[in-house]
ChimeraX commands (.cxc) that place a marker at each C-alpha (Angstrom):
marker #1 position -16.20,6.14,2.68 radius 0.5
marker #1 position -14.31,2.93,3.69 radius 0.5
marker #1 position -12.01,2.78,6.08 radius 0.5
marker #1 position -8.65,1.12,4.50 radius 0.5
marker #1 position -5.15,-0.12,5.93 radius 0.5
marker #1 position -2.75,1.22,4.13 radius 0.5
marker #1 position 0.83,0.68,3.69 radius 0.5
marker #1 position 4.09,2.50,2.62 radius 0.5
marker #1 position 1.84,3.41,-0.21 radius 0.5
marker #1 position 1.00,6.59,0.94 radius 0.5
marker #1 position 4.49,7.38,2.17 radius 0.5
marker #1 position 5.89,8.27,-1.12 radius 0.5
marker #1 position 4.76,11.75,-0.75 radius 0.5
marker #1 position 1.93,11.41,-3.26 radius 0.5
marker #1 position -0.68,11.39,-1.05 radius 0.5
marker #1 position -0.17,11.85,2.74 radius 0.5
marker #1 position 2.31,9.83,4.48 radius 0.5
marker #1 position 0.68,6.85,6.87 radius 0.5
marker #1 position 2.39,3.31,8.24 radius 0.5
marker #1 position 1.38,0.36,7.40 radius 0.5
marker #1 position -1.02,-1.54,9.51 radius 0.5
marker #1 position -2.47,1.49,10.89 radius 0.5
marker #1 position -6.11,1.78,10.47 radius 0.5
marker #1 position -6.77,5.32,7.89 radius 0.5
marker #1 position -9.84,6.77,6.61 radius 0.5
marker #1 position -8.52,7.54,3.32 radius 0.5
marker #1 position -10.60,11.43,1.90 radius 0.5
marker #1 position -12.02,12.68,-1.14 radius 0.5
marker #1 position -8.44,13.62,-2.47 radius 0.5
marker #1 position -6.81,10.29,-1.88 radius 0.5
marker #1 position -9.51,8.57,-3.87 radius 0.5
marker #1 position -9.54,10.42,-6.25 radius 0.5
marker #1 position -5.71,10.19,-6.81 radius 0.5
marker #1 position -5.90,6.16,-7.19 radius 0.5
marker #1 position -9.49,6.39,-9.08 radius 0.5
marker #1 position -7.65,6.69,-12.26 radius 0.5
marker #1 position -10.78,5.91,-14.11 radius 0.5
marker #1 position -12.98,8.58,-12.20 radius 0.5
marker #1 position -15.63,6.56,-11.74 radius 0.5
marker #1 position -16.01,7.37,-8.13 radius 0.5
marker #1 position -14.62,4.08,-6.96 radius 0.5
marker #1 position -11.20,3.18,-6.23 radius 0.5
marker #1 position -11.05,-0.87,-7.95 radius 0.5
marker #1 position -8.65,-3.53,-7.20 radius 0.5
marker #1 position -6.99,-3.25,-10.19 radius 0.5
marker #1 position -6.48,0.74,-9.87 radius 0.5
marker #1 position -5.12,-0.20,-6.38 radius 0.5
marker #1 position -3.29,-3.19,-7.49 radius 0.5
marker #1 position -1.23,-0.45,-9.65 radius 0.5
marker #1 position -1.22,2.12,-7.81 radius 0.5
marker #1 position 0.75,0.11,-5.23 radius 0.5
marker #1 position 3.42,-1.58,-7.75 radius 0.5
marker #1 position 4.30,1.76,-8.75 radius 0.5
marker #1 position 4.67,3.06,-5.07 radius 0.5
marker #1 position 6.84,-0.23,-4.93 radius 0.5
marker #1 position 8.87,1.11,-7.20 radius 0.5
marker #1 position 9.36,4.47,-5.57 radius 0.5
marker #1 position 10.31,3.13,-2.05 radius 0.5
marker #1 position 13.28,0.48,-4.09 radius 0.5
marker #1 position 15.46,3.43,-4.30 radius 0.5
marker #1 position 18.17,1.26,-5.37 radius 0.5
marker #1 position 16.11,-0.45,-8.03 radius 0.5
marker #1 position 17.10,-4.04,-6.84 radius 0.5
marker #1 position 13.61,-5.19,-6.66 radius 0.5
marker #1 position 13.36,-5.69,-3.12 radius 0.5
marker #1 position 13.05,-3.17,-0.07 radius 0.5
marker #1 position 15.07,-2.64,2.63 radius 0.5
marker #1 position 14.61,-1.57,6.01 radius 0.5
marker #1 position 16.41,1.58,5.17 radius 0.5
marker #1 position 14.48,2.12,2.21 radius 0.5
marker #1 position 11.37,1.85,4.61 radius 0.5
marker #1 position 11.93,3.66,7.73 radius 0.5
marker #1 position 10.06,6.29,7.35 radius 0.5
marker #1 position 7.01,4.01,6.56 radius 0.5
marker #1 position 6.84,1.02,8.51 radius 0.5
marker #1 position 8.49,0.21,12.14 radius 0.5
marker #1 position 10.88,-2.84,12.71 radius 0.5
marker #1 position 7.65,-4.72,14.03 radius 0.5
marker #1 position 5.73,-3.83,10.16 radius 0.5
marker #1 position 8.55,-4.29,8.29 radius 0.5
marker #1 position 9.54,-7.79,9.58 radius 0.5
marker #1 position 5.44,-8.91,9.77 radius 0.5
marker #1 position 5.71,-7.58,5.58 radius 0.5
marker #1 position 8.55,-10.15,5.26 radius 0.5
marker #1 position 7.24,-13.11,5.48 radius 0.5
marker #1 position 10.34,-15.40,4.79 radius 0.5
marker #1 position 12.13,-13.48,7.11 radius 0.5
marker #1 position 15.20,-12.88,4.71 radius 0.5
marker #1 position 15.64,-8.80,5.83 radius 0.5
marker #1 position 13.75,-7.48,2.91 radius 0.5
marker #1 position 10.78,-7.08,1.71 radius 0.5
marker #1 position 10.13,-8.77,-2.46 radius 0.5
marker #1 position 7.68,-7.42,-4.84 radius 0.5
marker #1 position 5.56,-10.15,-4.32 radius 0.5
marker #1 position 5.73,-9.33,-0.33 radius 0.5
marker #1 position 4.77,-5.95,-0.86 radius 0.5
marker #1 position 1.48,-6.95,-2.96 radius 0.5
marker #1 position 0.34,-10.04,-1.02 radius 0.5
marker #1 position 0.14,-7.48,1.95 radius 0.5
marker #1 position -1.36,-4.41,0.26 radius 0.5
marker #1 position -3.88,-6.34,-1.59 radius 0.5
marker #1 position -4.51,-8.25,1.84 radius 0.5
marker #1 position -5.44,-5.01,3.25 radius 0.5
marker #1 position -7.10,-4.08,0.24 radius 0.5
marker #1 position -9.45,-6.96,0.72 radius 0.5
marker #1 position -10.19,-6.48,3.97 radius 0.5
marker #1 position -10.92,-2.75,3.53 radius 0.5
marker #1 position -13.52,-3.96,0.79 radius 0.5
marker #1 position -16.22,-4.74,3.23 radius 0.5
marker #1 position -18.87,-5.01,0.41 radius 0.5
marker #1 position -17.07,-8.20,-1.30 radius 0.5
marker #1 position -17.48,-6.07,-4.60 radius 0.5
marker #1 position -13.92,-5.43,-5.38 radius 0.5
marker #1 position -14.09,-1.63,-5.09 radius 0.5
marker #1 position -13.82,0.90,-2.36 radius 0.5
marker #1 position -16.05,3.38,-2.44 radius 0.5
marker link #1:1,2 radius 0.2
marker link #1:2,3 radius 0.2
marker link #1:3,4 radius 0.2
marker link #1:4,5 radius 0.2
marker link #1:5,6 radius 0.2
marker link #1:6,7 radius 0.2
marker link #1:7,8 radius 0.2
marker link #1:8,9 radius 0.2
marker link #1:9,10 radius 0.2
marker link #1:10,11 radius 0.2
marker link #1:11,12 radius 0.2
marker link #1:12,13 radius 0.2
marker link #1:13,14 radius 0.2
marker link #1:14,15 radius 0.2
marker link #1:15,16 radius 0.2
marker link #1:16,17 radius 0.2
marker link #1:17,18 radius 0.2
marker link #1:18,19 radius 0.2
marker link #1:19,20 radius 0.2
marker link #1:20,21 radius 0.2
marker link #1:21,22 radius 0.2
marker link #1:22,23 radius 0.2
marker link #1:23,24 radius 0.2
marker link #1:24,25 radius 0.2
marker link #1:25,26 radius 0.2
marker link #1:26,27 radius 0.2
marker link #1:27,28 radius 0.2
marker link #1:28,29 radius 0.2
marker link #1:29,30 radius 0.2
marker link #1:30,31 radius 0.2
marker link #1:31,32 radius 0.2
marker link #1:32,33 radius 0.2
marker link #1:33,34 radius 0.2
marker link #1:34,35 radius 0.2
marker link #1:35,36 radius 0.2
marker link #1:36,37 radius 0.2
marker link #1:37,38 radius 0.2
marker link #1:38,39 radius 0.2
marker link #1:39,40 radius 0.2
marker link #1:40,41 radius 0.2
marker link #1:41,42 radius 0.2
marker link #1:42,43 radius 0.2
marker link #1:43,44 radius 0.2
marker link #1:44,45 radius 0.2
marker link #1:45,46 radius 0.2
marker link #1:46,47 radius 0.2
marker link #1:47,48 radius 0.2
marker link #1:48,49 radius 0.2
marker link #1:49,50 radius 0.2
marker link #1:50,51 radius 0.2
marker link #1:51,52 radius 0.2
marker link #1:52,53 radius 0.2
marker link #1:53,54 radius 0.2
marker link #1:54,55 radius 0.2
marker link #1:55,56 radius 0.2
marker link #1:56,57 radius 0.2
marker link #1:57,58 radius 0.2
marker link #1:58,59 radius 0.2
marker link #1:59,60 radius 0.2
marker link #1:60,61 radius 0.2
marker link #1:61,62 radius 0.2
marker link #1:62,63 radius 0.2
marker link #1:63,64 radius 0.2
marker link #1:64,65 radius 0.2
marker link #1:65,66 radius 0.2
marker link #1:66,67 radius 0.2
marker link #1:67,68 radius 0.2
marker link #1:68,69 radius 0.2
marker link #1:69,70 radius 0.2
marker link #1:70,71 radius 0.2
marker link #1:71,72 radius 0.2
marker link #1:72,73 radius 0.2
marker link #1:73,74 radius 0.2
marker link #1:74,75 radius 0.2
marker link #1:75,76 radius 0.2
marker link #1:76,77 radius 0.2
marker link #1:77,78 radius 0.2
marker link #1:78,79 radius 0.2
marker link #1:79,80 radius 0.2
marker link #1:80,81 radius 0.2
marker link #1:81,82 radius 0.2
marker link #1:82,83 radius 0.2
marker link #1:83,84 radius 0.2
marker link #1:84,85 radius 0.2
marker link #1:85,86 radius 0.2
marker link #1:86,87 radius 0.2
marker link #1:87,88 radius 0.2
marker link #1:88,89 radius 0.2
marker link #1:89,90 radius 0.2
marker link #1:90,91 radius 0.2
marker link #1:91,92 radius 0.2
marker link #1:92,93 radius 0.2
marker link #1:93,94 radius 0.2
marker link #1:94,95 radius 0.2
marker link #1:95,96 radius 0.2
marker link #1:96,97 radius 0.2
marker link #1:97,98 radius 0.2
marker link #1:98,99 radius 0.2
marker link #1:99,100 radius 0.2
marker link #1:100,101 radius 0.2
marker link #1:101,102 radius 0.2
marker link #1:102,103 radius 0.2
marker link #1:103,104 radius 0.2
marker link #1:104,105 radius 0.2
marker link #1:105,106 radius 0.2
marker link #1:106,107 radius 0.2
marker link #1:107,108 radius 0.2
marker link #1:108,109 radius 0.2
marker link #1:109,110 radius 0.2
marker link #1:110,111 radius 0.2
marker link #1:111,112 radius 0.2
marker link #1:112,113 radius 0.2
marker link #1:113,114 radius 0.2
marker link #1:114,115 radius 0.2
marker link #1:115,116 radius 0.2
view
C-alpha cells in the first residue's frame, strides 16, 4: 500500500483524523472509503472528490473559503499558512485542491494515476 500525505481530509471524522503534511500510511478501510468504484484502487478522480467534499465539510460557514478556526483541529499555524499560498488568512477552494492533489501526486509513485 502507498504511503500518502494527507490533509484535513481525513479530519472530518470520516476516516481517522491526521494533519496535513504528515507522512500516513493510509489501511484497508481508508481505501476502501475513497475507492468509490471498488476496484481496489483509490484514482485521482475518486480522490479529487473525495477531497472537494471534505472541503465542504471543514467551510462550516459555507463562504467558500477556510479559516484558521475552521482548521485547527487539522492543520497547525505553520500548515495552514504553507496551504495559503497568497497569504490572504484563508485558505480558497482552489488552495485546498492544488495542495491535496499535490500530495496526491506525489503519493502516486507509479505515475499511473491511482494508489493502490
Amino acid at each position: 500500500m502507498k504511503k500518502i500525505v494527507l490533509m484535513s481530509v481525513l479530519a472530518l471524522g470520516q476516516i481517522t483524523p491526521a494533519i496535513a503534511q504528515q507522512a500516513a500510511t493510509m489501511n484497508q478501510g481508508q481505501m476502501s472509503a475513497l475507492d468509490s468504484d471498488k476496484d481496489g484502487a483509490v484514482e485521482r478522480s475518486e480522490y479529487e472528490a473525495f477531497m472537494a467534499s471534505a472541503f465542504d465539510n471543514l467551510d462550516k460557514n459555507k463562504d467558500g473559503n477556510l479559516t484558521s478556526d475552521e482548521t485547527k483541529q487539522a492543520l497547525n499555524a505553520q500548515q495552514f499558512a504553507a496551504t495559503d499560498t497568497n497569504s490572504d488568512g484563508k485558505i480558497s477552494r482552489s488552495e485546498f485542491l492544488d495542495r491535496v492533489m499535490a500530495d496526491f501526486k506525489t503519493a502516486d509513485r507509479s505515475g499511473d494515476g491511482s494508489l493502490k
